[in-house]
TORTORFI-990269 format. One line per 5 residues: number of its first residue (from 1); for each residue y, x, z of N, C-alpha, C. Coordinates in Angstrom, 2 decimals, decimal comma. Atoms other than C-alpha are relative to their C-alpha. Layout:
N
NUM) Y X Z Y X Z Y X Z  ...;
# end
This chain:
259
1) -0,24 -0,48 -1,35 1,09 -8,43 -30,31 -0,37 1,48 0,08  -0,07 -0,71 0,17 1,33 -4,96 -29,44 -0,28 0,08 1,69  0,61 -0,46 -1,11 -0,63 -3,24 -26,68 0,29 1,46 0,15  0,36 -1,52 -0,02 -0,58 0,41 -25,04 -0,70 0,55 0,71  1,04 -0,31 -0,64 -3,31 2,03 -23,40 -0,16 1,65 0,24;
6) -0,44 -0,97 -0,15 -2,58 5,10 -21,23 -1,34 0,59 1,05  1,43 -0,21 -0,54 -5,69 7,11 -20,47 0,12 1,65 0,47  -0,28 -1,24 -0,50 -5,00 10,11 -18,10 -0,80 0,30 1,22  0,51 -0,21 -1,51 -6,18 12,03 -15,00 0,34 -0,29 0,71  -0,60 0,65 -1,47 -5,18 10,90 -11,85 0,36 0,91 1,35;
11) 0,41 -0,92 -1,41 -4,09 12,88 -8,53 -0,41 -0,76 0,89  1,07 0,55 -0,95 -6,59 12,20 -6,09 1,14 -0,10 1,30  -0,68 0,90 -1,17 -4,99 9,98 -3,25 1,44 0,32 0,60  -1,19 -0,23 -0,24 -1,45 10,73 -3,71 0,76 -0,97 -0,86  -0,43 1,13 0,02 0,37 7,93 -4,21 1,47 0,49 -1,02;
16) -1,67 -0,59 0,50 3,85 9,72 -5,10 -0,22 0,78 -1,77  0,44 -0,81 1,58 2,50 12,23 -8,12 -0,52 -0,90 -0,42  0,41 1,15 0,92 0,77 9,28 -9,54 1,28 -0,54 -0,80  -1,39 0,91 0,17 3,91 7,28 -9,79 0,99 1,03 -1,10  -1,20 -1,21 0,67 6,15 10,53 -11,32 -1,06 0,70 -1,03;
21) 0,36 -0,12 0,94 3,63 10,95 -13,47 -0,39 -0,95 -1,12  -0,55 0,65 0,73 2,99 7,83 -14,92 1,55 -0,45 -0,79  -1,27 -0,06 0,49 6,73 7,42 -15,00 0,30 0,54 -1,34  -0,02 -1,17 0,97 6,56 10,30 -17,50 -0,36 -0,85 -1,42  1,03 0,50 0,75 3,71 8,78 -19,21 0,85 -1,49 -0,86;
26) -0,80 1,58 0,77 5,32 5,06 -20,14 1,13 0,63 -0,38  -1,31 0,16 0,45 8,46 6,64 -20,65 -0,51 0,58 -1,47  0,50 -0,57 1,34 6,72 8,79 -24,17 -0,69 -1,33 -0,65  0,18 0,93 0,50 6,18 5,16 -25,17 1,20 -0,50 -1,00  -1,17 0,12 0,42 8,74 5,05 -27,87 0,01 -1,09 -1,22;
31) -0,53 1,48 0,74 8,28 1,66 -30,07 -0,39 -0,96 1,03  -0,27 1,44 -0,52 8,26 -1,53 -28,68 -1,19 -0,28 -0,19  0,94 0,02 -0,29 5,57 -2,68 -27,09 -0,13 -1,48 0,81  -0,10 0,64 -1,00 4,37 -5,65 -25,30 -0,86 -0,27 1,44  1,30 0,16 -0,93 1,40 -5,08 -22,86 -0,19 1,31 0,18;
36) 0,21 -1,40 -0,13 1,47 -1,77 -21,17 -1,30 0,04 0,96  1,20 -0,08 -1,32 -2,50 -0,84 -19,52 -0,47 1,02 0,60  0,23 -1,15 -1,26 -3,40 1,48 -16,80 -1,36 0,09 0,53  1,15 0,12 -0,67 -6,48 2,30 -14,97 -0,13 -0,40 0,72  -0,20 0,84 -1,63 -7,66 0,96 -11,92 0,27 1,43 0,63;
41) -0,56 -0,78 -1,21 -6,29 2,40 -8,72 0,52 0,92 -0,42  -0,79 -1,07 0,35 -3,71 4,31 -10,77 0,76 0,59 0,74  -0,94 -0,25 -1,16 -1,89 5,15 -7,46 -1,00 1,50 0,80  1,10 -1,12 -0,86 -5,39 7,27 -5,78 -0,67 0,16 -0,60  1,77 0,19 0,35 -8,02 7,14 -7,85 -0,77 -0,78 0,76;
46) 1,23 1,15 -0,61 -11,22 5,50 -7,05 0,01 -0,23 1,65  0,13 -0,68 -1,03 -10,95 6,53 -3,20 -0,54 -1,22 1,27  0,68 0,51 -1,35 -12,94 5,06 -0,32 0,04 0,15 0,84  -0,80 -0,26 -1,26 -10,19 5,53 2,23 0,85 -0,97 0,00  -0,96 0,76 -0,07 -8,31 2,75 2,22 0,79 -0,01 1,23;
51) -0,51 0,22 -0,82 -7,24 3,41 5,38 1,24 0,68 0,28  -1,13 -0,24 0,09 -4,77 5,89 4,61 0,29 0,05 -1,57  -0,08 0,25 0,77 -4,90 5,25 1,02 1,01 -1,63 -0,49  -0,39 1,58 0,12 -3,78 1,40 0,67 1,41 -0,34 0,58  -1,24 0,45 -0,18 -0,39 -0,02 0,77 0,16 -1,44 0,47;
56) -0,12 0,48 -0,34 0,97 -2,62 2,00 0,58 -1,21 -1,37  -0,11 0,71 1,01 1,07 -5,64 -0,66 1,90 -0,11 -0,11  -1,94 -0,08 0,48 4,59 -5,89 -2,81 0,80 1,28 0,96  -1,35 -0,52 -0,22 6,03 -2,86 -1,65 0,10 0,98 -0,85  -0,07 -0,52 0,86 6,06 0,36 -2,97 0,03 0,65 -1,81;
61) 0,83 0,10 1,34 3,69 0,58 -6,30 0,83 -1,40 -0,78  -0,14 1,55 0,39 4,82 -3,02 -6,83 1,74 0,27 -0,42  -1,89 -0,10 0,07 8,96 -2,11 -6,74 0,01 0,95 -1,42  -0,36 -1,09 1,36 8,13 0,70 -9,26 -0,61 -0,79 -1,17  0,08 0,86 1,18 6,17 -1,47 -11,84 0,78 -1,16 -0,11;
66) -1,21 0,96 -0,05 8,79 -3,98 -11,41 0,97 0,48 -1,01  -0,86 -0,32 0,62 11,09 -1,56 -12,24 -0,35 0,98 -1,76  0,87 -0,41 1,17 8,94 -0,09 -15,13 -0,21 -0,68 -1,09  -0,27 1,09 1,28 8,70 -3,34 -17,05 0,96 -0,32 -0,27  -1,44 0,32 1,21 11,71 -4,14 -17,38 1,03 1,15 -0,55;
71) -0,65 -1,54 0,88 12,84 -0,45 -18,49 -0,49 -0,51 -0,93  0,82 -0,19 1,81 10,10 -0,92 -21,45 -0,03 -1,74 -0,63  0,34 0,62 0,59 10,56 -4,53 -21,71 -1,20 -0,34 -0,20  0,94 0,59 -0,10 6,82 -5,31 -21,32 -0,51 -0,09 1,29  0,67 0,44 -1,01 4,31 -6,46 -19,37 -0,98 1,50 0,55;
76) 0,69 -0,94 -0,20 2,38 -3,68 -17,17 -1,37 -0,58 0,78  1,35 0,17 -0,79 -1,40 -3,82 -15,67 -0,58 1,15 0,53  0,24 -1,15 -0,87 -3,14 -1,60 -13,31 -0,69 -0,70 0,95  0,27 0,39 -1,29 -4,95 -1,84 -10,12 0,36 0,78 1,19  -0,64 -0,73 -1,12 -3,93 -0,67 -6,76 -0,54 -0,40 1,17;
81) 0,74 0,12 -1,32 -5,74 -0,14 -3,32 1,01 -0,74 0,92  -0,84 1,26 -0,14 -3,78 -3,36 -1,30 -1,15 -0,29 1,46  0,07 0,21 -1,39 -3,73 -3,78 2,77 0,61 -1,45 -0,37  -0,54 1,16 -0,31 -3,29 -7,48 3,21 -0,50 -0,94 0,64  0,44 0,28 -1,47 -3,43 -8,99 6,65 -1,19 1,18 0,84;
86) 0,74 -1,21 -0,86 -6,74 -7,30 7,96 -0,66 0,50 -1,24  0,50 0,12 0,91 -8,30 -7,01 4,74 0,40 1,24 -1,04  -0,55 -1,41 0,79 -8,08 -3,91 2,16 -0,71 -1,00 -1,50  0,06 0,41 1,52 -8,21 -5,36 -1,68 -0,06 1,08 -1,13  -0,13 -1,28 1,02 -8,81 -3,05 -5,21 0,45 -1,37 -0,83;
91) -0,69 0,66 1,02 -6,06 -5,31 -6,37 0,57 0,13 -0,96  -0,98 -0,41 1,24 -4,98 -5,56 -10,30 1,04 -1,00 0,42  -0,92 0,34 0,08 -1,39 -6,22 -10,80 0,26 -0,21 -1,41  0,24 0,21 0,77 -0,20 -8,07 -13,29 1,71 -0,08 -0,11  -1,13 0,33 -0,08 3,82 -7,54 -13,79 0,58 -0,14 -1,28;
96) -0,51 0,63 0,95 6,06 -9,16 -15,68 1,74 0,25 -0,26  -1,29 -0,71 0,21 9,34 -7,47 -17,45 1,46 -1,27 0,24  -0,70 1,04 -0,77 11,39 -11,00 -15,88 -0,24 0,13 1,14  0,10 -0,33 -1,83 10,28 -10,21 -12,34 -1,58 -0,63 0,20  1,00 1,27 -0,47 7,53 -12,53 -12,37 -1,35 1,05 0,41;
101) 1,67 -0,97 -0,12 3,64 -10,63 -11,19 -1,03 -1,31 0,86  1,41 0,61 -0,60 0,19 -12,13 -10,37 -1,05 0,68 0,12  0,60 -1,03 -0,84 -2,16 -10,66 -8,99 -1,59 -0,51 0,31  1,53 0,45 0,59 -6,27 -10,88 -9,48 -0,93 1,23 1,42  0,62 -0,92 -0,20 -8,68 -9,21 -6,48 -1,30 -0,06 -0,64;
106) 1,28 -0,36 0,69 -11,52 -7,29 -7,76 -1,48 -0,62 0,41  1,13 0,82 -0,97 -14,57 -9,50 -7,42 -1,28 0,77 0,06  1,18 -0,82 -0,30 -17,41 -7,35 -7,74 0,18 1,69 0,43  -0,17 -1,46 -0,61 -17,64 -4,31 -5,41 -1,01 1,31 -0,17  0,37 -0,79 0,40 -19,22 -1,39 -6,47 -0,60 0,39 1,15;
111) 0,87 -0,58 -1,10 -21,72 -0,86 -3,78 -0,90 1,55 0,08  0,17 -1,27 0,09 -22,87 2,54 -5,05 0,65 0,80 0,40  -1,59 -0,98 -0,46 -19,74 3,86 -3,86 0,28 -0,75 1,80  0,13 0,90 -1,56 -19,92 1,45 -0,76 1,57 -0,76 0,16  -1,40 0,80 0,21 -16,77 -0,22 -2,05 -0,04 -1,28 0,77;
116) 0,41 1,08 -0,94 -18,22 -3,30 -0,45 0,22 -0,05 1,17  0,05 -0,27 -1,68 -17,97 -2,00 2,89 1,55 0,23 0,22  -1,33 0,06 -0,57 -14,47 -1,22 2,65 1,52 -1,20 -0,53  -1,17 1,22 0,62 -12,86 -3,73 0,22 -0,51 -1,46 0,20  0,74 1,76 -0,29 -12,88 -7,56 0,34 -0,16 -0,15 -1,05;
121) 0,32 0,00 0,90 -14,06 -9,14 -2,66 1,15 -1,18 -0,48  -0,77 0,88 0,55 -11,91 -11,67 -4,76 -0,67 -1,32 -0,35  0,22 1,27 0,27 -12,51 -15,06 -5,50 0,37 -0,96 -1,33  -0,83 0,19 0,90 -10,20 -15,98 -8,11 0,14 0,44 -1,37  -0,77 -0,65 1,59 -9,31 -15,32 -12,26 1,21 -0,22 -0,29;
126) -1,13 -0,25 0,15 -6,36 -14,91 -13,11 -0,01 -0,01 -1,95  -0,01 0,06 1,66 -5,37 -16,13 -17,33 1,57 0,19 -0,07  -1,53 -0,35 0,50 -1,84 -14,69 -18,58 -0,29 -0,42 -1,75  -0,11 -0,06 1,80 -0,23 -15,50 -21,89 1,15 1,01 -0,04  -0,51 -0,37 0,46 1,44 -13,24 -23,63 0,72 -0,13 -1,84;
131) 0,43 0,47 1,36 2,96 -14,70 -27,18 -1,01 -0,89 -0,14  1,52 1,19 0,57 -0,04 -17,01 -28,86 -1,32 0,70 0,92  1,35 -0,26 -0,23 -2,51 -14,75 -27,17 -0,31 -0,44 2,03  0,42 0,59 -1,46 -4,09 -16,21 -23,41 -1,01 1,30 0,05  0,47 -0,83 -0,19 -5,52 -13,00 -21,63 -0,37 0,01 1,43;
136) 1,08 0,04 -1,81 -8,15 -12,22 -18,49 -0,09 1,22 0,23  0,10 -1,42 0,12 -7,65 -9,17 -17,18 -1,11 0,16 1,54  1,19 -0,45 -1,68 -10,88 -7,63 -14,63 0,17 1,66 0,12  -0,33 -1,00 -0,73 -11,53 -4,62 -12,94 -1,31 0,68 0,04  1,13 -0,94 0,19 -14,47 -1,87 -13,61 -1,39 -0,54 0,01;
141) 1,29 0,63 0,03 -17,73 -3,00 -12,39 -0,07 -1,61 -0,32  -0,37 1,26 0,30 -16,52 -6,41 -13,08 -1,14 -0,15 -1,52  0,68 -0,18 1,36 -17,63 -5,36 -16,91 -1,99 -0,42 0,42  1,41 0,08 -0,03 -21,48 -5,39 -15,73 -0,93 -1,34 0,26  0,48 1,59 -0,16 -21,47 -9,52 -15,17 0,66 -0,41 -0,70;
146) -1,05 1,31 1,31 -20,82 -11,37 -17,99 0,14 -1,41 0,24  -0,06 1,53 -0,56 -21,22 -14,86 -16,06 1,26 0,13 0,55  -1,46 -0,38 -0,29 -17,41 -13,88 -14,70 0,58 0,27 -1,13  -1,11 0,08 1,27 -16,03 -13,36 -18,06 -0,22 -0,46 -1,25  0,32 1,06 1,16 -17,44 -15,81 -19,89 1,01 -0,88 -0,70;
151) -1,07 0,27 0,69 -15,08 -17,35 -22,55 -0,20 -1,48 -0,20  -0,19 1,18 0,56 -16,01 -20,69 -23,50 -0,48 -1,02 1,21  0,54 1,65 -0,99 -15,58 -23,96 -21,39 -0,16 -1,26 -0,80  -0,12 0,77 1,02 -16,36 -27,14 -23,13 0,40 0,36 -1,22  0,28 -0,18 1,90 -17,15 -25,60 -26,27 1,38 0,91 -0,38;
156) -1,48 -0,59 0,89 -13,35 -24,03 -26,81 -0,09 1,94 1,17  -0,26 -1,03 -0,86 -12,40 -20,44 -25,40 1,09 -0,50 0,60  -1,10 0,03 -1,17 -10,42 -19,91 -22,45 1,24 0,79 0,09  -0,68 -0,96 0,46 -8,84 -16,96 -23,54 -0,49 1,25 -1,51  0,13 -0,56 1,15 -8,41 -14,65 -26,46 -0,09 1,96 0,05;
161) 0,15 -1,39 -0,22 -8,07 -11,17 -24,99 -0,55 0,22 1,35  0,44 -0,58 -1,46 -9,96 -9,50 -22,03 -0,13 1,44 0,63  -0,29 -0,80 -1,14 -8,90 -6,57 -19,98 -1,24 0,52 1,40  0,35 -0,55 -0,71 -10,95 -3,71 -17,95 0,65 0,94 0,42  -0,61 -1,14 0,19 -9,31 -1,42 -16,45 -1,32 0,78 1,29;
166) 0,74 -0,56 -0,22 -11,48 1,33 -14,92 0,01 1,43 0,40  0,15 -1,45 0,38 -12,36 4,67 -13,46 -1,91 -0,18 0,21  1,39 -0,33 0,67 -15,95 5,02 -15,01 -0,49 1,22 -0,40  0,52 -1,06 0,09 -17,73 7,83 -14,41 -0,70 0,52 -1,39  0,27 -0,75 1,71 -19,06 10,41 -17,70 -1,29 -0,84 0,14;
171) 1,03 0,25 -0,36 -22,33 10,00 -16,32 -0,59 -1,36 -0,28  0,60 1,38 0,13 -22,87 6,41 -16,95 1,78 -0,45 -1,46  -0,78 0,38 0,95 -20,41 6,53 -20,05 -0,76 -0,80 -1,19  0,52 0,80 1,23 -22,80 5,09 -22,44 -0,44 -1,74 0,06  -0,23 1,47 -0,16 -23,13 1,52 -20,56 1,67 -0,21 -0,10;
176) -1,88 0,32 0,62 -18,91 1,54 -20,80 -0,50 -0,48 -1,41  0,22 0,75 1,32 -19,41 1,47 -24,28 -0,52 -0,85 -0,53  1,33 0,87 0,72 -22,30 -0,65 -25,40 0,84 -1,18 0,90  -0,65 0,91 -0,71 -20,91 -3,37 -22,48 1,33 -0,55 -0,38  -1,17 0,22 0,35 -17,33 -3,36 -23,64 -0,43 -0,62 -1,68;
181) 0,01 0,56 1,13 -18,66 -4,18 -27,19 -0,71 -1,31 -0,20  0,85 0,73 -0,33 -21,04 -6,48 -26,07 1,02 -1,39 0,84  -0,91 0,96 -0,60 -18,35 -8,36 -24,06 1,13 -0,84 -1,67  -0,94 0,38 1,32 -16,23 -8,78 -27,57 -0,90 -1,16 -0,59  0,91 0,62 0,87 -19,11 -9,91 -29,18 -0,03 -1,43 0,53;
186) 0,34 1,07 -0,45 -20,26 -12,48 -26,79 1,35 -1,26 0,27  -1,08 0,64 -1,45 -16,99 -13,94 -25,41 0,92 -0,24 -1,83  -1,37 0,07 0,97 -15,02 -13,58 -29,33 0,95 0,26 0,31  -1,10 -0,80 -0,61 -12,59 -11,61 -28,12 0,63 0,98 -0,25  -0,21 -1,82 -0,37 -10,34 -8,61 -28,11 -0,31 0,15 1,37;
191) -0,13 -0,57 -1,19 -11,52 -6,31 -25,41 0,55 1,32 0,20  -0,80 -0,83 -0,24 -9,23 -3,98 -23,97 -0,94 0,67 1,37  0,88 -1,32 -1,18 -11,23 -0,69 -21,79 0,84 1,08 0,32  -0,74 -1,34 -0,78 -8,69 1,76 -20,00 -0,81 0,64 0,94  1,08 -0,69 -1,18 -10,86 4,33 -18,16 1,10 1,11 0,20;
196) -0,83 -1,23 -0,03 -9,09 7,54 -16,90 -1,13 1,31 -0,11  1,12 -1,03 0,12 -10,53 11,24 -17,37 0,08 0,51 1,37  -0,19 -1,08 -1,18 -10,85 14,29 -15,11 -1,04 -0,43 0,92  0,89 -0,05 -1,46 -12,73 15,16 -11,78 0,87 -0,85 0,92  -0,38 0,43 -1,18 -11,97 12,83 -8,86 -0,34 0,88 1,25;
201) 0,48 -1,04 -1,14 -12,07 13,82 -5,28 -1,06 0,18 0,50  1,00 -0,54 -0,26 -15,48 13,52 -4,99 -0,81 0,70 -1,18  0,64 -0,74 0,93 -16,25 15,72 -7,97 -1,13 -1,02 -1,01  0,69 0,27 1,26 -17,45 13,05 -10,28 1,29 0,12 -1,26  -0,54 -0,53 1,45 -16,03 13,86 -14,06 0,00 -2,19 -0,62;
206) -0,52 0,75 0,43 -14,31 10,85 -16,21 0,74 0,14 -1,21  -0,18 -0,38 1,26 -14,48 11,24 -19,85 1,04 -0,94 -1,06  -0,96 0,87 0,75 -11,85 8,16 -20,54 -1,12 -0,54 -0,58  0,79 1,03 0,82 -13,53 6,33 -23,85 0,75 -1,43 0,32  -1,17 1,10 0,01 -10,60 4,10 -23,47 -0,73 -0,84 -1,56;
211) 0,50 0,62 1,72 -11,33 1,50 -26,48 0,64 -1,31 -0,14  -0,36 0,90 0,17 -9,90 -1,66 -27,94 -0,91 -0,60 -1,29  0,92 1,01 1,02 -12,28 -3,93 -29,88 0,08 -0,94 -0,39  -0,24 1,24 0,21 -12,03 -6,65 -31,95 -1,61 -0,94 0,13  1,15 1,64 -0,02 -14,33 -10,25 -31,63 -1,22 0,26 -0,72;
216) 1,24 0,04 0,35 -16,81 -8,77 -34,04 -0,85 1,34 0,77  0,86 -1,00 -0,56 -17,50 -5,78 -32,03 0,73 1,29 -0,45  -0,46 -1,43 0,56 -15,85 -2,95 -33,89 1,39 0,44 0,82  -1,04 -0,70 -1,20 -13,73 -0,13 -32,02 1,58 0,00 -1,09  -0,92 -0,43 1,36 -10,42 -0,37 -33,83 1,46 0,89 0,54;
221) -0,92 -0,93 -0,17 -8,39 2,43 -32,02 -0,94 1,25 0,08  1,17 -1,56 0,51 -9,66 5,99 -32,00 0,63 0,60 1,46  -0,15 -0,70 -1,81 -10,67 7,05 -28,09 -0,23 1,54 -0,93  0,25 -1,17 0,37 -10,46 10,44 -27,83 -0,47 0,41 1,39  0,72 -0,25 -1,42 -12,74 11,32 -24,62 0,67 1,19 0,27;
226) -0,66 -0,95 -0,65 -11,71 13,57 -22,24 1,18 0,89 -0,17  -1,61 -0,66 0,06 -8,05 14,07 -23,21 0,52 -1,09 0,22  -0,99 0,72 -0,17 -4,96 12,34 -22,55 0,21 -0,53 -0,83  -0,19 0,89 1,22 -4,13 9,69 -24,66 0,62 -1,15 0,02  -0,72 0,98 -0,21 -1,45 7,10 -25,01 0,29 -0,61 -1,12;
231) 0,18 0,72 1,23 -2,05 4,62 -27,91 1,13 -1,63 0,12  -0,31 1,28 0,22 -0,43 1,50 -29,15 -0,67 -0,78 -0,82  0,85 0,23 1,06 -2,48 -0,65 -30,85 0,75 -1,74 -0,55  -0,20 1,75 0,17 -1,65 -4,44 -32,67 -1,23 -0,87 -0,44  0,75 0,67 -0,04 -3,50 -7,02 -32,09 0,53 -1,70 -0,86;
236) 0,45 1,38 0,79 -4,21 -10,11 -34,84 -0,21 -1,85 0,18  0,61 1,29 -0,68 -4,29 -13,39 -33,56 -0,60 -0,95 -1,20  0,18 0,75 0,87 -4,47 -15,06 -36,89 -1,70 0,38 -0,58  0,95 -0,50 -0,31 -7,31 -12,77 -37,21 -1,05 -0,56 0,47  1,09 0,55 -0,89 -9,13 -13,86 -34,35 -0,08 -1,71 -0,13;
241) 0,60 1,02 0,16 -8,82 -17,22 -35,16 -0,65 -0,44 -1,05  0,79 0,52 0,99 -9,90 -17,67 -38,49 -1,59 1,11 0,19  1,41 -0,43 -0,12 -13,18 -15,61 -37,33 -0,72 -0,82 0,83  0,45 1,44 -0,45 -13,76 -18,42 -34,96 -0,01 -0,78 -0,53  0,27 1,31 0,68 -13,20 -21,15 -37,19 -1,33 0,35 -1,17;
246) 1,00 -0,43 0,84 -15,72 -19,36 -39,86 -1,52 0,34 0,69  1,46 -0,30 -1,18 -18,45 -18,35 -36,68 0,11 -0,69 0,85  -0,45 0,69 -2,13 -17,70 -20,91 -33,90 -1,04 -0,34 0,87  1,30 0,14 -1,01 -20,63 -19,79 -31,62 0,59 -1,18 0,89  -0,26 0,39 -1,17 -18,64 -21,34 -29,01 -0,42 -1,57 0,23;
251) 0,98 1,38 0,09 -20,33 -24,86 -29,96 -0,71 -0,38 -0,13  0,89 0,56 -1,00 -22,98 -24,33 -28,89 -0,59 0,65 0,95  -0,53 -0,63 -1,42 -22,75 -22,18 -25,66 -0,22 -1,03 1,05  0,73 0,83 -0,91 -24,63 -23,50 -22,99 0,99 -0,02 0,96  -0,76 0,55 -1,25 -22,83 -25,38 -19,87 -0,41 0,80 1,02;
256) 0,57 -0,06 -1,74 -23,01 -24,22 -16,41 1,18 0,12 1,06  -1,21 0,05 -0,85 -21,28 -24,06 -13,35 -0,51 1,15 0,87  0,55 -1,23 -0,80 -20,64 -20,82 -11,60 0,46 -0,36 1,51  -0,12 -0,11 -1,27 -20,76 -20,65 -7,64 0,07 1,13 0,44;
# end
């Protein structure tokens, strides 16, 4: 399976230059690919305005990755600031180059930022397959609770790849890393980390450190911090399973039930 991971700056809460610039961006995607990933809130950046920030679910953002996957033939991911009913969401999208999309809100709100106060929180996971591989895709601070992306139920995993997408400040770039490898480790997994760079509009800096890791922990694409960077990487399944059948923590991985 074949992934791409597009790690750029963002214009701060303009919805339109986002769009005509990703456009750009996926289109310099020139082999065949099947899993295209984005940052969160690739539409505004991080922004804690949802009030003129946030769209109205399935319309705009949603018509153009529609029409985006099935130009490239894959699947695209992203998150996007999402008005629905009274409620404002930092919903990922999950579209599908047949029409099909599902759709995951962000369950943990970043209360440092007071994301809490303006978004609702999610409830729900969301597992896609793509090919042999079953994938969980979350959403930034998500990464900092591993009881939400825990992999094994009755002893087997749930999925084989797991998905952050992110704008993660420089400043706290060295929990990104260590966490994202730490999630591989624990969970046997590929983990997939899209962060974006650049200054946002409130002048915090975003050094990327995009990364794709395999199950034992090791980075096996080459971030290049604070530049633009649009990778493809392939991912192993045969791989990942015979490293489970040779290590199969997952039997004996304590039970519990989350509330």
């Amino acid at each position: 399976m074949k992934v791409s991971i597009i790690q750029t700056n963002l214009f701060w809460e303009d919805r339109e230059k986002n769009l005509a610039h990703f456009d750009a961006l996926i289109n310099k995607i020139n082999e065949p690919t099947d899993l295209i990933v984005l940052p969160e809130m690739f539409t505004t950046g991080f922004s804690m305005n949802p009030e003129r920030t946030a769209e109205p679910h399935l319309t705009s953002s949603h018509t153009w990755l529609l029409q985006k996957a099935k130009e490239k033939n894959a699947t695209i991911t992203c998150s996007v600031a999402i008005k629905d009913g009274a409620n404002y969401f930092n919903r990922l999208h999950w579209v599908e180059p047949n029409g099909t999309s599902s759709f995951y809100d962000k369950r943990h709100l970043f209360r440092m930022a007071k994301e809490d106060e303006k978004y609702t929180a999610g409830k729900e996971k969301i597992i896609k397959q793509i090919s042999e591989f079953k994938i969980m895709p979350l959403v930034c601070y998500d990464l900092r609770f591993p009881v939400w992306s825990r992999n094994f139920k009755d002893h087997q995993p749930n999925y084989d790849i797991l998905i952050y997408l992110a704008n993660w400040p420089e400043v706290r770039n060295y929990p990104w890393k260590q966490l994202l490898i730490a999630r591989a480790i624990e969970n046997q997994c590929y983990v997939i980390g899209v962060n974006r760079i650049g200054k946002d509009g409130n002048d915090f800096n975003h050094s990327g450190d995009s990364m794709v890791i395999n199950p034992r922990g090791e980075i096996i694409n080459k971030p290049k911090a604070n530049e633009e960077n649009i990778e493809t990487i392939t991912l192993d399944k045969t791989y990942l399973d015979e490293f489970r059948k040779i290590f199969p923590v997952g039997l004996d991985a304590d039970d519990f039930e989350l509330k």
